[in-house]
Structures are given as structure tokens and as C-alpha cells.
C-alpha positions as CSV (number, residue, x, y, z in Angstrom):
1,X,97.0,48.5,74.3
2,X,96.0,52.4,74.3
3,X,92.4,51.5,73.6
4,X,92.4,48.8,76.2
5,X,93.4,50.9,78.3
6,X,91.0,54.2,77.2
7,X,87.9,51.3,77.2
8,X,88.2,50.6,80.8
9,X,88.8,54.1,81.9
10,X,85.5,55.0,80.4
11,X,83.6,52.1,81.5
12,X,85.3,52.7,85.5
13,X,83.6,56.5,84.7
14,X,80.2,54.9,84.0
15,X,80.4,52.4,86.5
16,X,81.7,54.6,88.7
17,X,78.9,56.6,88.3
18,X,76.2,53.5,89.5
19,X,77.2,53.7,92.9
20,X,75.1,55.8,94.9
21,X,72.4,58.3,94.8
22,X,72.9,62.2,96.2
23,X,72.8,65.5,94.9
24,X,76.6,66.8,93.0
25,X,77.7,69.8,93.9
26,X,77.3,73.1,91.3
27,X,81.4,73.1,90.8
28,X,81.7,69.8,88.8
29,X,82.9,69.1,85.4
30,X,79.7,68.2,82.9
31,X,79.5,64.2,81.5
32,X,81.3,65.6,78.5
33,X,84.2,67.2,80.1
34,X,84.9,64.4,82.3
35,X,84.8,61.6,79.3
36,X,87.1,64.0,77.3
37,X,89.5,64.8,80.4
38,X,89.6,60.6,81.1
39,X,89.9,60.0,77.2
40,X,92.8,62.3,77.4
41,X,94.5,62.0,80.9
42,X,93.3,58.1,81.1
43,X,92.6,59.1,84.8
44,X,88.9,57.1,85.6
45,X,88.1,59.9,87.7
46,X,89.3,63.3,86.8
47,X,89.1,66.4,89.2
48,X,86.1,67.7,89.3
49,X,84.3,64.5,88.2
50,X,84.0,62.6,91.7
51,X,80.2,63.5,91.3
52,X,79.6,60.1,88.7
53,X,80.6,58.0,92.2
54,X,77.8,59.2,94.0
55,X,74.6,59.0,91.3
56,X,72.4,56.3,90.6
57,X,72.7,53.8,87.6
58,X,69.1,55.4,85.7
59,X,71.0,59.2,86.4
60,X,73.7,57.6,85.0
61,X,71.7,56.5,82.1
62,X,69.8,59.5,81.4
63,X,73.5,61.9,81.0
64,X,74.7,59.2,78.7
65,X,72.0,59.9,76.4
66,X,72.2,63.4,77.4
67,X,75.9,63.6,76.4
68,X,75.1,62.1,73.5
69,X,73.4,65.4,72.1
70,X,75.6,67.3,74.0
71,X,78.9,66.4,72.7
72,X,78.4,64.1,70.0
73,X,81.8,63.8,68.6
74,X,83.8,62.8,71.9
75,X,80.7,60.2,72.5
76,X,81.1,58.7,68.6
77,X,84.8,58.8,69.6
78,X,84.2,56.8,72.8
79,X,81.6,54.2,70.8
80,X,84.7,53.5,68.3
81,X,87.2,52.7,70.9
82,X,84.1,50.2,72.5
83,X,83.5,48.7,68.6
84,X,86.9,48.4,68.3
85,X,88.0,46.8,71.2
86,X,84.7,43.9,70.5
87,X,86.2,43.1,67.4
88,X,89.9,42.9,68.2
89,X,88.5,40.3,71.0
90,X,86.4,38.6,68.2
91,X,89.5,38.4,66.1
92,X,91.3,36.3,68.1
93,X,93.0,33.5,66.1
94,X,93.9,30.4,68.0
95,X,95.4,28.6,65.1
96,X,97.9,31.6,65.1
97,X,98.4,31.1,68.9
98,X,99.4,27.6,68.1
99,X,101.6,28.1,65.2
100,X,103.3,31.2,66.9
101,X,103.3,30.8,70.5
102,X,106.2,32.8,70.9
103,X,104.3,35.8,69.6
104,X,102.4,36.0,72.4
105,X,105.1,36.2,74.9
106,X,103.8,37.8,78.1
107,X,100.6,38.1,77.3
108,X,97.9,36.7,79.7
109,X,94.9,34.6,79.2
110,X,91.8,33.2,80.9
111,X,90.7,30.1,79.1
112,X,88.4,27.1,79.9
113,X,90.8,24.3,79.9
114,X,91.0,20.5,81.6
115,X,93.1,18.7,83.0
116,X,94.8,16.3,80.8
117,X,97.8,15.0,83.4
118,X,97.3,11.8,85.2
119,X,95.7,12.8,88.3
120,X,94.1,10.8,90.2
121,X,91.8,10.9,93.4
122,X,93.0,11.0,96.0
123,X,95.8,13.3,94.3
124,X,94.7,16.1,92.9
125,X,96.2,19.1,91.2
126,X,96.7,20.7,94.6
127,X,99.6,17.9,94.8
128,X,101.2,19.2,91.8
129,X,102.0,22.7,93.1
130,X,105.6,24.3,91.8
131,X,105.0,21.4,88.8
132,X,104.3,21.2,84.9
133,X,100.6,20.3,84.2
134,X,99.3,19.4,81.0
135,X,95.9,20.8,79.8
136,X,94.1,20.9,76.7
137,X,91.1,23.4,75.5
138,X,87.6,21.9,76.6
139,X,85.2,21.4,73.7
140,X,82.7,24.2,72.7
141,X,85.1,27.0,74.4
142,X,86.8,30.1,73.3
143,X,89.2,30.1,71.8
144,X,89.1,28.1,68.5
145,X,91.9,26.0,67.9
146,X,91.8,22.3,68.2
147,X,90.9,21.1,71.6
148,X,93.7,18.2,71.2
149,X,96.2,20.5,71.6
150,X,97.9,20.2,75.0
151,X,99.5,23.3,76.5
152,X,102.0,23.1,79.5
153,X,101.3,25.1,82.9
154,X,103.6,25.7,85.7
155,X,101.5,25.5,88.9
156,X,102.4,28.0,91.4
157,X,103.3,26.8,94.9
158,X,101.7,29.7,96.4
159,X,98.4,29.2,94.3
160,X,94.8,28.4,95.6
161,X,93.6,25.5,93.7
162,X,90.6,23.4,93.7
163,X,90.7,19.4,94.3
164,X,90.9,18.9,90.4
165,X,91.5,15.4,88.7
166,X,92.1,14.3,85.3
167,X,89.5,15.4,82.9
168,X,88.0,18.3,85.2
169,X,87.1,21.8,83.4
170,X,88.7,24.6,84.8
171,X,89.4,28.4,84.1
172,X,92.4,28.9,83.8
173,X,94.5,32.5,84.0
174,X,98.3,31.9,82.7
175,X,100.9,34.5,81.7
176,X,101.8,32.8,78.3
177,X,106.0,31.8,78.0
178,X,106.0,32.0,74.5
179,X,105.6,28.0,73.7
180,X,102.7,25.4,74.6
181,X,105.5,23.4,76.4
182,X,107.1,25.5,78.8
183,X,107.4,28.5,80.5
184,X,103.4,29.0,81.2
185,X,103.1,30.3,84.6
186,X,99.4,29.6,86.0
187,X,97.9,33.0,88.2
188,X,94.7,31.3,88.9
189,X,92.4,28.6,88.8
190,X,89.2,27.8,89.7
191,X,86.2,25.7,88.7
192,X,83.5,27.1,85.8
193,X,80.5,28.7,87.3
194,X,77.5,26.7,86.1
């Protein structure tokens, strides 16, 4: 969870830094002090480091590669937490989610399901607000466990929804309740760009 949370402090410094294009002022921290002061504090924009808001993405660029010679060992440092953090998300095992559901307790996810409950138009899932509905993985998304696998969502009555039927692919956001069946609480849905 450290890492997580180290990865998207350094990415809010570089993006952060893509905002704008002005001159910083000659008190500010250099690329390399800021990345160490986030990596350490976790703050996305330490004192002294408000400069990165206010330079353009190819400045931004050029003192990445710049930092790169100039401080080489907090920028390895920083290239290990991003490695790291791509491989922990490639080694997500759905046929452990499955097995131990209850494992993953609390933890939210943001899956392509569809709907597998009996809805039918003119009903649609906005009619089964505060109720259990049953979805299963749609083919050919992440993760990979089998798509016949149903898993139980509470819907929200306070959630926006779109006019969803049985069948229809949606993304789904849920705080996992530790089993397939119950205890899933939806925190948003909407349709699949495409």
C-alpha cells in the first residue's frame, strides 16, 4: 500500500508539473529534491516545489531526463516503485479471488462486468436501487477467472446508474464484502467507453 501510495505521489509531481508554462522563481527546490522530499514526506507537492505546477509537459520532460544524471539513485529508486507496482497489478490472480473472497475484504475494484439478473426493458437496473444484482465477468476482460462465475452487488439507492438490462456490459466499481454472494457494495457504474 506504501508503494501505491509513493507511485501516485510521484506521478501527481510529474503531472503536476504539465500544467502551465511560466518562469519558477530562483528559491525552488531542484527535480531531485522535490522527488526525494515527496518519496519521503508522500506530500505531491512539497514546499518549495510549487514550480512543477506551473511548467510545460516538454520542460517537464527535459528535467526528468535531466534528473536522471543528476541524481541517479533516487530516480532508479523511483523507476522500481513504478516496475513494481506494474507487476503487482499483472499479478492479479482471479482464481484466488474466487477461492478466497474473504481475503479481499475491503478492497475495491473496477471490473467490466454484465448484467446477469432478469431485467428487462422497460425495467432496468435503475429499478433495482438498495437491491442485490447478479453479474458475471464479460468475456475477454481483466481479470481472469471464469466469466460464469456470478458475483452479487448491492446497488446503492443514492447511485447514478445507466438504463441497463440483462446482458449489458458495464464497469463496475464495488468495495468487495468478502464473498461473491453478499456484502458487495457497488460505488459506480457506468457503460464501457467504446
Amino acid at each position: 500500500m506504501k508503494k501505491v501510495f509513493l507511485l501516485i505521489t510521484l506521478f501527481g509531481l510529474f503531472i503536476l508539473s504539465s500544467c502551465g508554462g511560466s518562469e519558477a522563481t530562483s528559491s525552488k527546490k531542484t527535480m531531485c529534491e522535490c522527488v526525494e522530499e515527496a518519496m519521503d514526506t508522500g506530500e505531491e507537492s512539497p514546499l518549495g516545489c510549487e514550480w512543477l505546477d506551473e511548467i510545460s509537459e516538454k520542460e517537464t520532460e527535459k528535467m526528468f531526463v535531466e534528473a536522471m544524471k543528476d541524481c541517479p539513485d533516487i530516480m532508479s529508486e523511483v523507476m522500481e516503485v513504478m516496475m513494481s507496482e506494474e507487476e503487482e497489478e499483472e499479478a492479479f490472480d482471479g482464481g484466488d479471488f474466487i477461492d478466497y473472497t474473504e481475503n479481499y475484504e475491503g478492497q475495491i475494484f473496477e471490473w467490466e462486468l454484465y448484467v446477469t439478473e432478469s431485467i428487462y426493458s422497460p425495467e432496468s437496473i435503475r429499478d433495482y436501487k438498495g437491491k442485490d444484482v447478479k453479474f458475471q465477468k464479460a468475456e475477454d476482460s481483466e481479470p481472469n477467472f471464469p466469466s460464469a462465475t456470478n458475483i452479487i452487488i448491492n446497488i446503492p439507492e443514492d447511485l447514478k446508474l445507466p438504463k441497463a438490462v440483462l446482458h449489458d456490459d458495464l464497469i463496475v466499481k464495488f468495495k468487495c464484502g468478502g464473498s461473491l454472494t453478499e456484502g458487495n457494495v457497488a460505488l459506480a457504474v457506468s457503460r464501457p467507453k467504446r
